[in-house]
N, C-alpha and C positions, 0 to 999 in steps of 0.2 A: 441531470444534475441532482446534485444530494446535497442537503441541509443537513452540517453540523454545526455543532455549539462553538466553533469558530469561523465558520462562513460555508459558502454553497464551493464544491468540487463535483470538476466532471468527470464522471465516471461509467464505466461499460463492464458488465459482469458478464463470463460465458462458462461453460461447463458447469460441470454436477460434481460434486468432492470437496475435500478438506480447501479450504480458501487462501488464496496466495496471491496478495498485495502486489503488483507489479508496478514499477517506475519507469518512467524512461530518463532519457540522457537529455539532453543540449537542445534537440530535434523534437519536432511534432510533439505529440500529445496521448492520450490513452489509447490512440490505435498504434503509436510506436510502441508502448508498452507492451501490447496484446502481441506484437508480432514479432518482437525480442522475447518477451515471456514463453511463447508457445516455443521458438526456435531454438529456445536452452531446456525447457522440459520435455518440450514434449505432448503429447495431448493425451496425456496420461487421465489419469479419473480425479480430475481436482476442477473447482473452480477459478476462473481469474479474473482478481477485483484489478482492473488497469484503469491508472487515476492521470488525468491530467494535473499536471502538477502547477503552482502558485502561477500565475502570468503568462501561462497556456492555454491554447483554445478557450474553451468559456470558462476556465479556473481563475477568479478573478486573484491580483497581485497582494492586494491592499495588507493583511497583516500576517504573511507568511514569506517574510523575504529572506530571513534567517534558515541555515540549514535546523536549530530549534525548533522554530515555530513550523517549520517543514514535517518534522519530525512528530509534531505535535498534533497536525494537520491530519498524519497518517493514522493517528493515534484517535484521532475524532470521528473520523472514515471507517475505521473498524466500532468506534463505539456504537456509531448510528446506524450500523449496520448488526449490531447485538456480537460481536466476534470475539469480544475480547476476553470475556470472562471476568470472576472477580478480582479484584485492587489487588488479592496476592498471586495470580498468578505469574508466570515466565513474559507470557507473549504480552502481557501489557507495558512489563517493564522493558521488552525488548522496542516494543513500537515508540518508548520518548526515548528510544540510545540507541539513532540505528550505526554510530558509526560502533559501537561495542556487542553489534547482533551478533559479528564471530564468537563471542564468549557465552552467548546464550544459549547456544547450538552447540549440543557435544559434538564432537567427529563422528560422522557414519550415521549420523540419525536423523539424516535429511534424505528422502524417498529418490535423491535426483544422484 
């Protein structure tokens, strides 16, 4: 479990490399992640932060029920883990707008 400054998420880190946030679907919890994650990259040289998401396994519901506060969640998960960098960078502003991540990412500059 990890404490951030909007509640406790569970979460499970693996490999060595640049760090990438993994979600699941509908299904299970951070080991769905981890096993969707790895089955689209790859076990390339990265690490993967797989988070059980709000009302999942030990990811408790209570103020993250909005795809916002979802969003926001993920944003707190990279904080408390030192990832994000400063207030101007990309990847902060991409973590509270993940349905607008397609425009934070140019074409062809994602390693997968």
């Amino acid at each position: 479990m990890l404490a951030t400054r909007v509640g406790d998420v569970e979460i499970a880190r693996l490999g060595q490399g640049s760090p990438v946030l993994l979600l699941h679907g509908a299904m299970g919890g951070w080991e769905q992640a981890l096993i969707l994650g790895r089955a689209a990259i790859g076990r390339a040289p990265l690490e993967f932060l797989a988070i059980s998401r709000p009302g999942y396994l030990r990811t408790p519901l209570a103020r993250s029920k909005t795809p916002a506060e979802q969003a926001e969640l993920c944003a707190a998960v990279l904080d408390s883990l030192a990832l994000l960098g400063p207030p101007w960078w990309p990847s902060r502003a991409a973590a509270r707008a993940p349905l607008n991540l397609h425009s934070a990412i140019p074409p062809g500059a994602a390693p997968w």
